[in-house]
C-alpha positions as CSV (number, residue, x, y, z in Angstrom):
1,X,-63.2,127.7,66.4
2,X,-62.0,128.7,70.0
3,X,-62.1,125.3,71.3
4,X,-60.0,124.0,68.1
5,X,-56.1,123.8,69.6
6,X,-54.7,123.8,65.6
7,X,-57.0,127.0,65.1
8,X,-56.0,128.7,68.0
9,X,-52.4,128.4,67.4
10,X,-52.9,129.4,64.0
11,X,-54.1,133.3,64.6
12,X,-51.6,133.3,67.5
13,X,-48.7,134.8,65.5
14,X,-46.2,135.3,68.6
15,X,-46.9,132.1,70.1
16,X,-44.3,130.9,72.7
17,X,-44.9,127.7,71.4
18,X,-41.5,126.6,68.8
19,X,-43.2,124.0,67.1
20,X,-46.4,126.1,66.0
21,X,-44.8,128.4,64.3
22,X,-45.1,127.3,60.4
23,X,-41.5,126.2,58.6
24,X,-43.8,126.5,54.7
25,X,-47.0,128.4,54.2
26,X,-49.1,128.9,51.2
27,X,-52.3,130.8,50.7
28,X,-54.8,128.5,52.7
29,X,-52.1,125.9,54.2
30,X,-49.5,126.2,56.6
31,X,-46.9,123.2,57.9
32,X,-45.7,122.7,61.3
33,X,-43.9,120.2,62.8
34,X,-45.3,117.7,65.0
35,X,-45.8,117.3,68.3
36,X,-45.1,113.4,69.0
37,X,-42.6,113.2,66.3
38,X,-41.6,109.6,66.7
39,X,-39.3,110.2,63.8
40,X,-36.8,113.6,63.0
41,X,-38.2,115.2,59.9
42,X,-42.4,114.7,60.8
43,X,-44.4,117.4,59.2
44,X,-48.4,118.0,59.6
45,X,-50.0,120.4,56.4
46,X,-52.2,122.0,58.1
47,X,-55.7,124.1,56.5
48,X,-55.6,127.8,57.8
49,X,-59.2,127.7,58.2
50,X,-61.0,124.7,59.9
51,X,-62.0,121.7,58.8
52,X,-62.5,118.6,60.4
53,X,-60.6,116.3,58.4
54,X,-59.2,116.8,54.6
55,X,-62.2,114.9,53.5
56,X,-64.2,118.1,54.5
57,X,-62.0,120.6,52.5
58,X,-63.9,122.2,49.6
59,X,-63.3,121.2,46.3
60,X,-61.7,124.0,45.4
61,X,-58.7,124.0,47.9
62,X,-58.2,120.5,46.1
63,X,-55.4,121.5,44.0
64,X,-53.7,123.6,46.4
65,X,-53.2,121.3,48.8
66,X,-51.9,118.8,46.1
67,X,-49.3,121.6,45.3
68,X,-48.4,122.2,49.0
69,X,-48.1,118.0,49.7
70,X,-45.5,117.7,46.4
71,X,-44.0,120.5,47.5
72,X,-42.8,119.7,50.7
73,X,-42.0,116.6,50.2
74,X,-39.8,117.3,47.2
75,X,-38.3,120.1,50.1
76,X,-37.6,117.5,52.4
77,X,-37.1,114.2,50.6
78,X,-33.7,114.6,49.7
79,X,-32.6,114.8,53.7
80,X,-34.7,112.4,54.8
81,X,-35.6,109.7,52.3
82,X,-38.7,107.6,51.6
83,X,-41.7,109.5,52.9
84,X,-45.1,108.6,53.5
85,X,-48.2,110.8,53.9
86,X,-51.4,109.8,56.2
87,X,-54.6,111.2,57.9
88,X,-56.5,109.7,60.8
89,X,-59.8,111.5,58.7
90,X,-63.1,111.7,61.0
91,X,-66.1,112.7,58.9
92,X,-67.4,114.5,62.8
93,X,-66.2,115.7,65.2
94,X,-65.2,114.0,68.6
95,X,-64.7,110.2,66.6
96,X,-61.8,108.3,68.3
97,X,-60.4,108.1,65.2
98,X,-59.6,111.9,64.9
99,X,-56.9,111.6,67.7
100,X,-58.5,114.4,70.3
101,X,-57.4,117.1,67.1
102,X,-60.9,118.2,65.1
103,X,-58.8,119.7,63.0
104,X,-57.7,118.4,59.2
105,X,-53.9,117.8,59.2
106,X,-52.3,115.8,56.7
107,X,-49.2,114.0,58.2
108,X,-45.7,113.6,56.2
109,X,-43.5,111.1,57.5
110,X,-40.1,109.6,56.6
111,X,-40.1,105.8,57.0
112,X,-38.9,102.7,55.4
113,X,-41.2,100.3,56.9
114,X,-44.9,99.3,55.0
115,X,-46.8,101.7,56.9
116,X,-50.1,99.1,55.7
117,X,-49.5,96.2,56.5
118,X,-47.7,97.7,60.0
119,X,-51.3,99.3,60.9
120,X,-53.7,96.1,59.6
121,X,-53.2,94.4,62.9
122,X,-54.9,97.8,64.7
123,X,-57.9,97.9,62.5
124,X,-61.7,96.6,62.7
125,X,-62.5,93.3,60.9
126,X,-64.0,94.1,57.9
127,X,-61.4,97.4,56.7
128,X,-59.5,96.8,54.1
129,X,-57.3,98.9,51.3
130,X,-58.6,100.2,48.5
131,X,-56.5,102.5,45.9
132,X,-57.9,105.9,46.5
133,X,-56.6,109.7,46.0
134,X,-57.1,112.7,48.2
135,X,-60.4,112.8,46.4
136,X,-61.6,109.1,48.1
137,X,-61.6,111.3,51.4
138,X,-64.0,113.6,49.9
139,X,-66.4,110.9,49.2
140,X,-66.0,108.7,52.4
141,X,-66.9,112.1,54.5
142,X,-69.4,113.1,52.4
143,X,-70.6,109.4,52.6
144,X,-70.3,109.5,56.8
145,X,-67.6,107.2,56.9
146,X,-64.4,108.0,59.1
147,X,-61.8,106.7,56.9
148,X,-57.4,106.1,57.3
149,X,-55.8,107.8,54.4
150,X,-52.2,106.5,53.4
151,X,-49.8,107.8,50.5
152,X,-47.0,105.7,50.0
153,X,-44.7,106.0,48.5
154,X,-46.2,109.6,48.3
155,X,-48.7,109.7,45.0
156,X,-49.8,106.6,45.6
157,X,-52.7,106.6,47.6
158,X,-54.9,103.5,49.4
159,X,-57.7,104.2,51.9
160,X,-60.0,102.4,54.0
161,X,-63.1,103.0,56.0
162,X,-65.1,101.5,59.3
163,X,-67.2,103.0,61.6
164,X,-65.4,101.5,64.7
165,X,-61.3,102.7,64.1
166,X,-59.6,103.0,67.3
167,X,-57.6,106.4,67.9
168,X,-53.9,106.8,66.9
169,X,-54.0,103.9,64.3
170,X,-51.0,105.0,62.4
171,X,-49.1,106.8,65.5
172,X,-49.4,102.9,67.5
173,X,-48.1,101.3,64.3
174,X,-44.6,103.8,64.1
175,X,-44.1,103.6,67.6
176,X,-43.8,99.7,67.6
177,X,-41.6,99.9,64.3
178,X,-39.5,102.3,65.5
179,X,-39.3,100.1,69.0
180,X,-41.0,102.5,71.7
181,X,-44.7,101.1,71.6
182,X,-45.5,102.9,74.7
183,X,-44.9,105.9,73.3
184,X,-47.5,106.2,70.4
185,X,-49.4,109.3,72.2
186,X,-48.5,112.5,71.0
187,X,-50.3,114.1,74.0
188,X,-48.3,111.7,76.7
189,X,-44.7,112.0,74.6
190,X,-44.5,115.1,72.7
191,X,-41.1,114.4,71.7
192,X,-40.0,118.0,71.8
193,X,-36.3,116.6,71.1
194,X,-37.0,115.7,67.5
195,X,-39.3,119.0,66.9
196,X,-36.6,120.8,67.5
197,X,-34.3,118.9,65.3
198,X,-36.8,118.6,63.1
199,X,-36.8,122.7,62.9
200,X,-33.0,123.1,62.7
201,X,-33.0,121.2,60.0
202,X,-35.3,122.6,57.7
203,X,-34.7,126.4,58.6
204,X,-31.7,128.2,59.8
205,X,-33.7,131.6,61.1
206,X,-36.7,129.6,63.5
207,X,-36.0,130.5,66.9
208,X,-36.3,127.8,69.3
209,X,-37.3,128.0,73.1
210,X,-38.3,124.7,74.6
């Protein structure tokens, strides 16, 4: 998809661009760092091919990504601590709720904070948590329903779903934890500082050049 930016930057191999180039890859996933890293150490896992959300991955990359989500964070957990994993999961493309990106990416966060009760405030009246796995987004998709995904700590999954989710749910509920509400947009505050320390610190041989 030409208009996608994720797919773009993913067949662009000599991309000028630090924080596309992947630190892990496997088969049908890659994972980049994220632009708007509120937070050193924020990962996205990324399908090569596109999808709108995970909820639209096929059943048979299931497993894979499972693999690729335990193994990164058992890569990264012992630098950074409690981690949490998330997706802002549209089940169509252009929904508020999938953040202006159309593609699936499956964020991995380090924070100490209750990333669900931080993000209730933000949501509709009438979405609540349920228990759920990486299967739940399957069915809400399949179902029509965007959905927020959270793992945390990581295995332990809760999901909800509304029709009326605002955009950036979890990204406004970091940024007023972490005490710079203004600057939930990844688009407006790319926080290229922490990318970049973000890279150094999880491979020696990335070249960087902000």
């Amino acid at each position: 998809m030409s208009t996608c930016c994720l797919c773009s930057n993913l067949v662009c191999v000599r991309s000028d661009e630090f924080w596309n180039k992947p630190l892990f890859e496997s088969t049908n996933f890659v994972v980049l760092p994220s632009l708007g890293s509120l937070v050193e150490g924020w990962l996205l896992i990324v399908p090569r091919n596109h999808y709108v959300s995970m909820g639209a991955l096929p059943a048979h990359l299931a497993n894979e990504m499972e693999q690729v989500k335990i193994d990164v964070t058992t890569a990264i957990g012992p630098r950074y601590g409690k981690l949490c994993a998330f997706e802002h999961g549209p089940s169509r493309a252009g929904h508020k709720i999938g953040c202006g990106v159309d593609h699936a990416h499956l964020h991995i966060v380090p924070i100490n904070f209750d990333l669900a009760l931080a993000a209730t405030p933000l949501m509709p009246p009438g979405a609540t948590w349920v228990s759920a796995t990486l299967d739940s987004c399957r069915i809400a998709f399949n179902r029509g329903q965007d959905y927020l995904y959270l793992e945390q700590p990581i295995g332990h999954g809760r999901i909800a779903t509304n029709g009326d989710f605002g955009s950036q749910v979890f990204r406004k509920a970091i940024a007023a934890q972490v005490g710079k509400p203004e600057q939930f947009s990844w688009q407006d505050y790319p926080q290229k500082e922490a990318v970049a320390r973000t890279i150094h610190a999880l491979s020696n041989d990335v070249e960087i050049s902000a």
